[in-house]
C-alpha positions as CSV (number, residue, x, y, z in Angstrom):
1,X,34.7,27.5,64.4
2,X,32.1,29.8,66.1
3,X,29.9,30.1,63.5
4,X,30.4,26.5,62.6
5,X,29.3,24.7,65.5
6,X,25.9,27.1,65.5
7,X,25.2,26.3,62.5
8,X,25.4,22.8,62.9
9,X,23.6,23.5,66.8
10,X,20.8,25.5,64.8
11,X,20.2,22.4,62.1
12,X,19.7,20.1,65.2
13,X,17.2,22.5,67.1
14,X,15.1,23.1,64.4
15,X,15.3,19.4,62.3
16,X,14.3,18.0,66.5
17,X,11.4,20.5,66.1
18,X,9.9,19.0,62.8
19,X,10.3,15.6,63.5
20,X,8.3,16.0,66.9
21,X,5.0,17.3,64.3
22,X,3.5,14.2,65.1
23,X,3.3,14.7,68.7
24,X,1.2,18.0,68.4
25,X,-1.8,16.6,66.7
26,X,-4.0,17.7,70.2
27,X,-3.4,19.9,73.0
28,X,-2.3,17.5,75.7
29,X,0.2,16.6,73.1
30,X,1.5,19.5,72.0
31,X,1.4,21.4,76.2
32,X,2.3,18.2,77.5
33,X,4.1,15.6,75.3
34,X,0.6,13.2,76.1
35,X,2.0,12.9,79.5
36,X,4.8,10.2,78.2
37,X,7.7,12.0,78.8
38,X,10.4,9.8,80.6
39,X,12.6,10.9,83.3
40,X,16.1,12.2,81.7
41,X,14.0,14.2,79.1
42,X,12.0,15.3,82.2
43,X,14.8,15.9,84.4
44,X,17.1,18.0,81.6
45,X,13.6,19.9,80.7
46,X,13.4,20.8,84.6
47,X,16.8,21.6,85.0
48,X,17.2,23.5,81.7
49,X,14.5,25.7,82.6
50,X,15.6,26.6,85.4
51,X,19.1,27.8,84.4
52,X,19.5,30.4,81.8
53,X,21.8,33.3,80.9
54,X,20.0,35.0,83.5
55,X,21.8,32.7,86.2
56,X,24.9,32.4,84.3
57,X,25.5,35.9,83.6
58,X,23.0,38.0,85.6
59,X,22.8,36.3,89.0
60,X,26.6,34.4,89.1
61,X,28.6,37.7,88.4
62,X,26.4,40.2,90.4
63,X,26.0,37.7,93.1
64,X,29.8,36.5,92.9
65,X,30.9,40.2,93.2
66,X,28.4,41.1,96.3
67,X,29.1,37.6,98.4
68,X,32.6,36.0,96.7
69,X,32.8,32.4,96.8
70,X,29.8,32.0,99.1
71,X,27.5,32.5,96.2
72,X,28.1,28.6,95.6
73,X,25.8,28.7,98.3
74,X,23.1,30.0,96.3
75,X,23.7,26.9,93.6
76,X,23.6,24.5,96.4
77,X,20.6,25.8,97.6
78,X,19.1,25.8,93.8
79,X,20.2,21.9,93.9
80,X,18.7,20.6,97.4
81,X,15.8,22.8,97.7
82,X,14.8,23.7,94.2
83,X,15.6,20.7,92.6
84,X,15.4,17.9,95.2
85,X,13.2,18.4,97.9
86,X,10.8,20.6,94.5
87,X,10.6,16.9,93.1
88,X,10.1,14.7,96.2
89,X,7.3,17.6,97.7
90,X,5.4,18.3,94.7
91,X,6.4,15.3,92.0
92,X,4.4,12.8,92.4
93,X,1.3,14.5,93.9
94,X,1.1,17.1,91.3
95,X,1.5,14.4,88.4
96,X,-1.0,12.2,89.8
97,X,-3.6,14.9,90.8
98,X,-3.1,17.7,87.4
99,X,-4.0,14.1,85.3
100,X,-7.2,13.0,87.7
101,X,-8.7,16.9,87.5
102,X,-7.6,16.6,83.6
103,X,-5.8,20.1,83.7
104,X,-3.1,20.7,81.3
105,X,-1.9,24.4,83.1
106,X,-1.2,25.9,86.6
107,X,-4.5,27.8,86.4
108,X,-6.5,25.6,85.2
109,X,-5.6,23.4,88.2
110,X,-6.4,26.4,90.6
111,X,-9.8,26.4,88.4
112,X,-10.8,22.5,88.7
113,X,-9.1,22.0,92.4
114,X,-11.7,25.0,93.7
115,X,-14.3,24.8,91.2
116,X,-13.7,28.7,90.4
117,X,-13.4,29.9,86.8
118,X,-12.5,33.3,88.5
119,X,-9.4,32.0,90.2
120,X,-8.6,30.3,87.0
121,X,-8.7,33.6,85.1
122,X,-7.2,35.6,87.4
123,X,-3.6,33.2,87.7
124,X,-3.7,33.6,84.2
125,X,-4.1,37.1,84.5
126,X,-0.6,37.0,86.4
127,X,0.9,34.4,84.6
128,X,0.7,36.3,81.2
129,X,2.1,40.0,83.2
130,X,4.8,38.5,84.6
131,X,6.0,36.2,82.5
132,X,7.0,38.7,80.0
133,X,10.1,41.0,82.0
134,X,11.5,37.3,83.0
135,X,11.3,36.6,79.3
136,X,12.9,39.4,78.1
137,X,16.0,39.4,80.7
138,X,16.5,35.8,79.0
139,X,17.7,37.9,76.1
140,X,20.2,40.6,77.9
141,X,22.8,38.4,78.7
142,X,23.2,36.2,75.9
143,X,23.7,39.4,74.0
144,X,26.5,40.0,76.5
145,X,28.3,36.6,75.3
146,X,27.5,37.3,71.8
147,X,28.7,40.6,71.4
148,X,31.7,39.5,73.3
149,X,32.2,36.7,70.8
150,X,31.3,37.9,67.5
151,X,31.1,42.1,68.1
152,X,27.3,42.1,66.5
153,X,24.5,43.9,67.0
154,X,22.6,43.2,70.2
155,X,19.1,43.3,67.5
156,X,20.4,40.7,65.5
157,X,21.3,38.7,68.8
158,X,17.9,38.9,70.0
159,X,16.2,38.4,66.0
160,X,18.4,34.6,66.4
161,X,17.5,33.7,68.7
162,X,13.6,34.3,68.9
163,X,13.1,33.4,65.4
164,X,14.9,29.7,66.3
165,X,13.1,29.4,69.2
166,X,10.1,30.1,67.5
167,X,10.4,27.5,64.7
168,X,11.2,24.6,66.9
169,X,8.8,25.3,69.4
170,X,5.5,25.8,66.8
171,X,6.7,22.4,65.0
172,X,7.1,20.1,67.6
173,X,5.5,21.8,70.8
174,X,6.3,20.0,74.6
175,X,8.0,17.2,73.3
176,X,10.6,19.1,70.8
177,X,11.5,21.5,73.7
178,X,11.9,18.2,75.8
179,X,14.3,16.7,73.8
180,X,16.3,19.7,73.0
181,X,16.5,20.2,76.3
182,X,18.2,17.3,76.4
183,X,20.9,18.4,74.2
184,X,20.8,21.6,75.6
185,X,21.3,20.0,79.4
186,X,24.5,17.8,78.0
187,X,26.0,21.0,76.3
188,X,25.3,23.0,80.1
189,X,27.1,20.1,81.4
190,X,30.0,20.3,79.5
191,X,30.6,24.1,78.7
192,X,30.2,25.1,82.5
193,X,33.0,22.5,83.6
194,X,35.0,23.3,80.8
195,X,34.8,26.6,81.7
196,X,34.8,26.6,85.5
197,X,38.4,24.9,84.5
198,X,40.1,26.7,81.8
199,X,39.0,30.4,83.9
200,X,40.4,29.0,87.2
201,X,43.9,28.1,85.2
202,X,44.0,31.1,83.7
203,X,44.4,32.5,87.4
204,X,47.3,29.9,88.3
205,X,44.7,27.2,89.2
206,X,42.3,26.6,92.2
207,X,44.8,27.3,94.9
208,X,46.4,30.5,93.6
209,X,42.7,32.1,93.0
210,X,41.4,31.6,95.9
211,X,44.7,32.7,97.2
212,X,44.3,35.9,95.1
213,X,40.3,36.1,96.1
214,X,41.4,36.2,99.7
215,X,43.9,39.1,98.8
216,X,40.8,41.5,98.0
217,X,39.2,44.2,99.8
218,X,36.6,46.4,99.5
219,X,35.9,48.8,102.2
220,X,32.8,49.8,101.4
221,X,31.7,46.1,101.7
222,X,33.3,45.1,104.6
223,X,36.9,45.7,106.5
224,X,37.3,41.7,107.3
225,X,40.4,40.9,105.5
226,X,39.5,37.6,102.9
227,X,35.9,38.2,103.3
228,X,35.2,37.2,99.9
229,X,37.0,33.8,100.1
230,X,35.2,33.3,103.7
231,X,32.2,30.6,104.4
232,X,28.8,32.7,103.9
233,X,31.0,36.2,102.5
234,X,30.2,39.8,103.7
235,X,26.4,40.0,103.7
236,X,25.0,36.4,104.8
237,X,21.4,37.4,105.5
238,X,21.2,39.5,101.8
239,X,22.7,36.1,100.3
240,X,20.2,34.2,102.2
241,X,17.3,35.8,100.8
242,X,18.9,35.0,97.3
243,X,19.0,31.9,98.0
244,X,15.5,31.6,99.0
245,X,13.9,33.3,95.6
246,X,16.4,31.7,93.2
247,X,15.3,28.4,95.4
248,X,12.1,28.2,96.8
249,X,10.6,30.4,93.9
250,X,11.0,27.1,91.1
251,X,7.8,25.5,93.9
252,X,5.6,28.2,92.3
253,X,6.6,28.8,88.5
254,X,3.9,27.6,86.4
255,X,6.7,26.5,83.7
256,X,8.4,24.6,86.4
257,X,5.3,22.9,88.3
258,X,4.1,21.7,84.5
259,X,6.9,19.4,84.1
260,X,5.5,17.3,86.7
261,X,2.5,17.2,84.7
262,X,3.9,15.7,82.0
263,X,5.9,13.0,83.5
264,X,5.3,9.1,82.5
265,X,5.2,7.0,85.9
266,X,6.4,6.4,89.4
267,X,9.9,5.5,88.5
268,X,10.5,8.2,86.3
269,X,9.8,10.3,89.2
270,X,12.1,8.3,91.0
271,X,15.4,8.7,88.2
272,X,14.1,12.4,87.7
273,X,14.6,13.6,91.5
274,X,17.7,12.4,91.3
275,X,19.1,14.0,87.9
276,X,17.8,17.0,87.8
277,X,19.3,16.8,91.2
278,X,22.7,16.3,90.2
279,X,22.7,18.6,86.9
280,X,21.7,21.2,89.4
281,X,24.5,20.4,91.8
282,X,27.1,21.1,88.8
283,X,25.3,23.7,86.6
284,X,23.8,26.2,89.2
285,X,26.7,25.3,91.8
286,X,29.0,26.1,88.9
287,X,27.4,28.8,87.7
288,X,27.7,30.5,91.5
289,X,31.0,29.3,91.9
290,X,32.4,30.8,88.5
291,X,31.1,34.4,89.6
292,X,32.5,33.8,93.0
293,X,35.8,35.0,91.3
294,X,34.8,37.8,89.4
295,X,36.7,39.9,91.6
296,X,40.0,38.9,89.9
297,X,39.1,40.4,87.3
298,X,38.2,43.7,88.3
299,X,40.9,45.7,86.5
300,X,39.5,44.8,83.4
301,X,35.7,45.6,84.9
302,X,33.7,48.8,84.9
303,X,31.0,48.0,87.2
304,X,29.4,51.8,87.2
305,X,29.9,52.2,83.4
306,X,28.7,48.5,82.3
307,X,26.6,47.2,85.2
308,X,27.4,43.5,86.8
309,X,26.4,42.1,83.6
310,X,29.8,42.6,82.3
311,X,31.3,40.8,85.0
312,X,30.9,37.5,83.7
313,X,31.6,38.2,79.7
314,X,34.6,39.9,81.0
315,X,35.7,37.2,82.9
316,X,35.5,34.9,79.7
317,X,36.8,37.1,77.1
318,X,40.4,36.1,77.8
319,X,39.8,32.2,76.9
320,X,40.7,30.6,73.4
321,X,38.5,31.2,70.1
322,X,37.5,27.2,71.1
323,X,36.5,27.9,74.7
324,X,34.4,30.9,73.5
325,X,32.5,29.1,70.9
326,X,32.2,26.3,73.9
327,X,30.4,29.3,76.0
328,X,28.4,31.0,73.1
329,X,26.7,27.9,72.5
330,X,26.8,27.2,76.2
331,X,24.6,30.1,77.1
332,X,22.6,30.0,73.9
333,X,21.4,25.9,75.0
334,X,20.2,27.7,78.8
335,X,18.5,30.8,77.4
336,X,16.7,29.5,74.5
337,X,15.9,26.1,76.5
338,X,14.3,28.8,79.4
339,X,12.5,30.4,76.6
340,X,10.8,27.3,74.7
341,X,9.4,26.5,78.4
342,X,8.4,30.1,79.0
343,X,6.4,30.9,75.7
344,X,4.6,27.4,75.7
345,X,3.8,28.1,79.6
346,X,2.4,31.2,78.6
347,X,0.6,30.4,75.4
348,X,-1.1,27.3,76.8
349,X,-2.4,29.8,79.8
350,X,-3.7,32.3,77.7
351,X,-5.2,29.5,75.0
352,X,-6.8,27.3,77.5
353,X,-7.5,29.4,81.0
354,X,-8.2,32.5,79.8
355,X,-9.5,32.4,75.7
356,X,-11.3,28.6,75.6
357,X,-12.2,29.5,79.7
358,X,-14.4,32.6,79.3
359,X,-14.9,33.6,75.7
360,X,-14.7,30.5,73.7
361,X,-16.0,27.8,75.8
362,X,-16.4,25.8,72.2
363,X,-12.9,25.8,70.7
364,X,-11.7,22.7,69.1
365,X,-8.7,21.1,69.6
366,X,-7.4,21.5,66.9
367,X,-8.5,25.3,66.6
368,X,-6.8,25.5,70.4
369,X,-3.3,24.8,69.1
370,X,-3.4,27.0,66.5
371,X,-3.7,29.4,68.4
372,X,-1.2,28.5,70.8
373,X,1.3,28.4,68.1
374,X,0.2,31.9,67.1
375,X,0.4,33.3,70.9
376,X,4.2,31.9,71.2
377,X,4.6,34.2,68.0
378,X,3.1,36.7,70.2
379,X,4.8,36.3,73.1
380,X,8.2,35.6,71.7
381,X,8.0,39.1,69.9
382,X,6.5,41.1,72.6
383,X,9.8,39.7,75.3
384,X,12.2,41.0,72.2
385,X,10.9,44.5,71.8
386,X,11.1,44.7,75.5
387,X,14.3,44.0,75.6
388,X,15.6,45.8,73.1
389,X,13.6,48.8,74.7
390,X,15.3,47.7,78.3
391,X,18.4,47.4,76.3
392,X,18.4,50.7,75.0
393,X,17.2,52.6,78.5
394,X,19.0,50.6,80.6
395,X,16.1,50.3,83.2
396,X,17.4,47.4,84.7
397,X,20.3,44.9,85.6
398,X,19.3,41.0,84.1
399,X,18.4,40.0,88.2
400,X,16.1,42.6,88.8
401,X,13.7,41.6,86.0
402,X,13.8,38.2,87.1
403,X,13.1,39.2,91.0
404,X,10.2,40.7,90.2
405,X,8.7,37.6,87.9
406,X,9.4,34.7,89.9
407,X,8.6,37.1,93.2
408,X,5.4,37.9,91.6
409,X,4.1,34.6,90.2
410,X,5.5,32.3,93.1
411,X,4.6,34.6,95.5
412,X,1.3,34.2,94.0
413,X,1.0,30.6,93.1
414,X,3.8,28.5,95.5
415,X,1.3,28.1,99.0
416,X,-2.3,27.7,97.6
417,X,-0.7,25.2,94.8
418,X,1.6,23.0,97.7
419,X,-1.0,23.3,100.4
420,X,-3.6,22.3,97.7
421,X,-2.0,19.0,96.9
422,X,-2.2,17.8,100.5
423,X,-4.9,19.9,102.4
424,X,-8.6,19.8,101.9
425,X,-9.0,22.7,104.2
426,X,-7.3,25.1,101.6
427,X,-10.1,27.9,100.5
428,X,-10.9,29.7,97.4
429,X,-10.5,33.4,99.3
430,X,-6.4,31.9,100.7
431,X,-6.0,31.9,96.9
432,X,-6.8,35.0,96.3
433,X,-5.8,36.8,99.1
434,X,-2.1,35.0,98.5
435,X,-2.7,36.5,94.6
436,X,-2.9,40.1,95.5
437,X,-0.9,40.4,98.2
438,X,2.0,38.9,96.0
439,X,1.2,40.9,92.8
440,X,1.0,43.9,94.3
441,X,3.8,44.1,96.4
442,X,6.2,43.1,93.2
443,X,4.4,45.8,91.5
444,X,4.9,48.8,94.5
445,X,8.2,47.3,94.5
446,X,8.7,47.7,91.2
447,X,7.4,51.5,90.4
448,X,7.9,52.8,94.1
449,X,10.9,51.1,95.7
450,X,12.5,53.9,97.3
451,X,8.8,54.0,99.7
452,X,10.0,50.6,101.0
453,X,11.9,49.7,103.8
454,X,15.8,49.3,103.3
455,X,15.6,45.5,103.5
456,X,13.0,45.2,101.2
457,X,14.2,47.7,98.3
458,X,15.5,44.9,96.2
459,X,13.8,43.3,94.0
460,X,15.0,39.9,95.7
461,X,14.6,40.1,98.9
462,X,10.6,41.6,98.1
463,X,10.0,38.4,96.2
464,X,11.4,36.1,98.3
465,X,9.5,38.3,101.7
466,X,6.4,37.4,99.0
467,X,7.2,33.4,99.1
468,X,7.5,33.1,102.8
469,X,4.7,35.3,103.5
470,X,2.1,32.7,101.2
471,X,3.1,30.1,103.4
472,X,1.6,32.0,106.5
473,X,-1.2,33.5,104.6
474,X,-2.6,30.9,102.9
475,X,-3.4,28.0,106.2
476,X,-4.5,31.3,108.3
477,X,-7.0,33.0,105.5
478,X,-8.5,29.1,105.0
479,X,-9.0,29.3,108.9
480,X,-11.2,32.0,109.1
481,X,-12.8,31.8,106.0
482,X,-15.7,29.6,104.9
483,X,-14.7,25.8,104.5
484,X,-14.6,24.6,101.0
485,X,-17.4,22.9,98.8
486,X,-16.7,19.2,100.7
487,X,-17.8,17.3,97.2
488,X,-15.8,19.2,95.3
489,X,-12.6,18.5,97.7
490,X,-13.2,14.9,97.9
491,X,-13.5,14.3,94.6
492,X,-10.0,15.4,94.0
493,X,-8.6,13.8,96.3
494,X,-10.0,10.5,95.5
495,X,-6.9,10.5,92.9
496,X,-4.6,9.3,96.0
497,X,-6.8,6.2,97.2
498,X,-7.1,4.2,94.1
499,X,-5.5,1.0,93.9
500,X,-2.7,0.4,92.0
501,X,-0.4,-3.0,91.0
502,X,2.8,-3.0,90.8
503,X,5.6,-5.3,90.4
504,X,7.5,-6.2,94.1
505,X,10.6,-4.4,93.0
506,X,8.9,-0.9,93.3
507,X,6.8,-1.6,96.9
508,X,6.7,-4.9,99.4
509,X,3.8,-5.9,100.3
510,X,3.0,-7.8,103.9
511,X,4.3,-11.3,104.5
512,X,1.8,-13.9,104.0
């Protein structure tokens, strides 16, 4: 049955792929779907992104351990600030503005919104170091589920799943990965119910495991008897800062923003805010809510010997030969959907920002997606070999890779890009200044942790210090450094005063 249903989930990936060929004929077509994409292939696409393996088995058993059921909080967070208020702030602003200043890529926003080539190359720059340990971690815990399910190598596990991704994404580009996103969102939707259901029964039901939950101690956590089965859990201001990375950070991730690019009109804006809203409410509040429980399970879990990535497979590996082909294929849909919008951010930034931007100024279009579809070869190969090399050293747990990507690139990118859509008084140096403080600290973080201060030792709480901090960087450097070109500001802003009609349904006008 397991191998069954992939095979059949394989055919539909890759037949999606060819028959979106004729959508890739340019580069605005192949990055960005020609900016027709409506608002449930938009909204799936966002949401898809967003959740991976590395939320449903990284961050919802380590986080479910650490905070017990108050990790939903984390997921309801993801759904009202990373989905909701993310499309209401930045939706239709960045749509409307990314198509006036004709930019196809974060940087090359940052390049035509401050007239700087520099700045361009530079997010680029950050973009393509980044990306790469959040890419790999993608890979880690599907192999958890897979070698759960099937006992196979974790090589061939990663070798499937790149080479799939791979296929679909050079054939059909934006729109392929759009679509399949689709699919991929309606499986998520599904398998994470199904699951949340069949785990909680296998525990006596709702009642009896949060019963049991409340049972559970762990002095070295806390001595409050039912701390995990409590409102906010043992360590609220630790969970807090989880919540504001796994959050806040989708504001400044270039393959979150670029959705909004591609997005048809006003009302699928509209139908977008509020589906992606909802799929977040049951896929990342699921997600959090599943892990909440993983301390049921801790007979059957080794947390020094296996790491928290076991919790999760563990807590799935009683279920029927069904439900585990439901999950395989479950997990598979969030990290390979995360993937396809990873290696196409990435290989569009590298193409178009930093190889057409300052060596080739000449490249054809056609010439430009070639070598896209060569860099997502690239790319994908370079986050496997990584991760088989993380794999084999064991240098880090799944939400420690992804701490230090999104804490690096929306750290870098969240404040100059949000303040840039609605400020004119934003400056080149705020940019920068918000670019290497952010990069840098991920990267101390990252080779010399224990020289940080206790608070800021994980990976987490460093990238989300790095969020907040652009927000108080970013108006202060523009104050006291010297005023943008005015012409240049104008002219991109002139995007929000045109005149537009539209039917009375979508805006009353004044009585006559």
């Amino acid at each position: 049955m397991k191998i069954a249903l992939l095979v059949v989930y394989f055919a539909v990936l890759v037949g999606i792929g060819l028959y979106c060929r004729k959508h890739t004929t340019d580069v605005d077509g192949f990055v960005l779907g020609g900016r027709s994409v409506g608002p449930w292939l938009t909204a799936f696409a966002y949401g898809t992104s967003y959740f991976s393996a590395v939320v449903f088995v990284g961050y919802a058993g380590q986080f479910g351990w650490r905070y017990g059921i108050a990790a939903t909080w984390a997921g309801i967070g993801n759904a009202l600030i990373g989905s909701l208020m993310a499309w209401f702030i930045l939706g239709r602003r960045t749509r409307i503005m990314s198509q006036h200043l004709d930019s196809a890529t974060m940087p090359q926003f940052f390049g035509k919104r401050f007239g700087s080539d520099a700045l361009k190359i530079g997010a680029s720059i950050i973009i393509f170091i980044f990306m790469i340990p959040y890419t790999a971690s993608l890979y880690n815990g599907l192999s958890r589920l897979f070698g759960m399910a099937f006992d196979i190598d974790y090589s061939i596990c990663i070798t499937l799943m790149a080479v799939l991704t791979a296929i679909y994404v050079i054939a059909g580009g934006y729109m392929a990965t759009a679509i399949n996103d689709f699919i991929q969102g309606m499986v998520m939707l599904i398998g994470i119910s199904a699951v949340i259901y069949a785990v909680l029964e296998s525990k006596g039901g709702f009642i009896n495991a949060l019963d049991g939950l409340a049972r559970i101690t762990d002095e070295t956590v806390s001595t409050s008897p039912g701390i995990f089965a409590s409102f906010f859990g043992p360590d609220p201001l630790n969970l807090l800062f989880v919540i504001i990375l796994t959050s806040l950070g989708t504001w400044g991730l270039p393959q979150m923003v670029q959705k909004f690019y591609a997005i048809k009109n006003e009302q699928a804006i509209q139908k977008g805010t509020i589906i992606s809203t909802l799929f977040a409410v049951v896929v990342a509040g699921g997600c959090y809510f599943l892990g909440g429980f993983g301390r049921l399970f801790s007979d059957q879990i080794d947390i020094k010997a296996n790491g928290f990535d076991s919790i999760v497979p563990t807590m799935l590996s009683g279920l029927t030969e069904g439900m585990i082909a439901l999950v395989v294929i479950l997990v598979l849909s969030a990290s390979m959907s995360t993937l396809s919008s990873l290696v196409i951010a990435s290989s569009s930034t590298l193409t178009i920002d930093l190889l057409k931007g300052a060596f080739m100024k000449d490249m054809s279009e056609a010439r430009q997606v070639f070598i896209m579809r060569v860099l997502i070869v690239v790319f994908i190969a370079i986050s496997a070999i990584l991760a088989l090399i993380q794999y084999n050293s064991s240098v880090n747990f799944i939400a420690q890779l992804m701490g230090i990507s999104w804490g690096a690139m929306a750290g870098s990118f969240l404040a100059p890009f949000m303040y840039s859509l609605y400020s004119k008084k934003v400056t080149t140096a705020a940019c920068w200044t918000c670019f290497i403080f952010s990069s840098v600290l991920m990267t101390a973080n990252m080779l010399i942790r224990p020289a940080f201060p206790a608070i800021m030792q994980s990976p987490i709480n460093a990238g989300a210090i790095a969020m907040l901090a652009g927000l108080i960087i970013v108006p202060i450097v523009s104050a006291i450094t010297p005023a943008p070109d005015k012409k240049l500001v104008d002219h991109a802003f002139t995007c929000y005063d045109k005149e537009t009609t539209v039917p009375i349904s979508m805006a009353l006008g004044k009585n006559k």
